[in-house]
N, C-alpha and C positions, 0 to 999 in steps of 0.2 A: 655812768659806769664805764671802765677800762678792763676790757676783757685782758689777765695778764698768764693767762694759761692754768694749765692743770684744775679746768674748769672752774676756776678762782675770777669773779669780777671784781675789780677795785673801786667804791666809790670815793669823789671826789668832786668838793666844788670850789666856785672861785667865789671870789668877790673882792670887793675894793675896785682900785683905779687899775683897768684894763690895760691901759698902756705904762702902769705902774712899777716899779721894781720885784721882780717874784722873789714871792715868800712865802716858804713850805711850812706847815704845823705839821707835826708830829707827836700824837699821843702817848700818854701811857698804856700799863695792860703787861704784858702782851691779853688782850680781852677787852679794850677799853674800847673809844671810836669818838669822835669829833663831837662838838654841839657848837652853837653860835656866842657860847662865851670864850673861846678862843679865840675868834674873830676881832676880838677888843685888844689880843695884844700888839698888832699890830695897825697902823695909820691908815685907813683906806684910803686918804685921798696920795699918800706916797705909793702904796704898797699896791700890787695883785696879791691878793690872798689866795691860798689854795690850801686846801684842808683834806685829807685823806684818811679815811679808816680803814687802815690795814688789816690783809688778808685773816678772812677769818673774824674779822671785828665788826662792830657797829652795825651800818648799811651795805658794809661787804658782803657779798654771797659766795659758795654759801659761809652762814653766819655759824659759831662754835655754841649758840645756844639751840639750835633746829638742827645741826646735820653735823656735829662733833665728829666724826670719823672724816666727813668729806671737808671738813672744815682746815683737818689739822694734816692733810694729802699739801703733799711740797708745800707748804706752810715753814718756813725757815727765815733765819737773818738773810741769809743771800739771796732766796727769793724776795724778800720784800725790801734787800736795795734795790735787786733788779725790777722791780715792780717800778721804783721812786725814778729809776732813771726812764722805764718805759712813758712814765708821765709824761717827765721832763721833756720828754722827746717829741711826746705825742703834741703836748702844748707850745713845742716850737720856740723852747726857753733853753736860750741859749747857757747859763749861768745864774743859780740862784744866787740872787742877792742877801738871803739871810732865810735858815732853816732853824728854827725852836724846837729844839724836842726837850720833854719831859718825860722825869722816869722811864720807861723803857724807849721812848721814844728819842730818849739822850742819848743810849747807848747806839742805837738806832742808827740817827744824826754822825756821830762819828764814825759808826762801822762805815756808811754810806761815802762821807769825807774823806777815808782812807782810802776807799775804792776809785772815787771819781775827785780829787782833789781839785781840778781843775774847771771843775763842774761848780765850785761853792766857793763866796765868797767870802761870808760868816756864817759860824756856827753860834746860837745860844743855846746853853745849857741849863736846866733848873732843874732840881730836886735828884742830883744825877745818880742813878744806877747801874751797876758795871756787873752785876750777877757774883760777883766774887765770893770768895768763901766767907769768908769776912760780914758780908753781906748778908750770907745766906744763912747763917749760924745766927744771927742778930732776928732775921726774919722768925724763926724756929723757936725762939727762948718761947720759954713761959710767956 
């Protein structure tokens, strides 16, 4: 766990090849949270994997299914770049090799890319979400 403030812990774990190229997962949601089939999309014997459920999600505390008010407290896009670089930071990664995010965790992956460009070296994107009207009107039909 990465304590990242406003009484929010982040959990996070690694695996793959420790001295490996870091590589961020990023889920969907915004409610979602990691398991060990994300782990498959990436090579462990190239890659450090590191997986995170974001504030409010998964094994984060606190969680938006126990403590909904303290869940969604500085709960924001900006706080959970800054949450992604406090990682970065804390794990001594100089530059991620490659960040996957999916559905919310796409949009995620580029807010964060546009803040820290210089921080990321590729971005993959699946199943991508941008919250748009467009979007959100599609979500709402019948």
């Amino acid at each position: 766990m990465l304590e990242v403030g406003s009484n929010h812990q982040m959990y996070y774990e690694q695996c793959g090849n420790p001295e490996g190229e870091p590589a961020l997962f990023l889920h969907g949601g915004p409610g979602g949270g990691c398991s060990v089939r994300q782990r498959r999309f990436f090579d462990p014997a190239f890659y450090r994997i590191i997986l995170i459920d974001q504030r409010g999600c998964g094994r984060s505390k606190p969680n938006a299914s126990e403590d909904y008010e303290a869940a969604l407290l500085d709960n924001n896009t900006a706080k959970l770049i800054g949450d992604i670089e406090l990682l970065r930071e804390t794990l001594k990664i100089e530059k991620w090799r490659c960040i996957l995010g999916g559905s919310w965790g796409s949009t995620l992956a580029l807010a964060y890319s546009e803040d820290f460009p210089e921080r990321v070296s590729d971005i993959i994107l699946r199943g991508v979400f941008l919250f748009g009207p467009d979007e959100i009107d599609y979500l709402f039909q019948n």
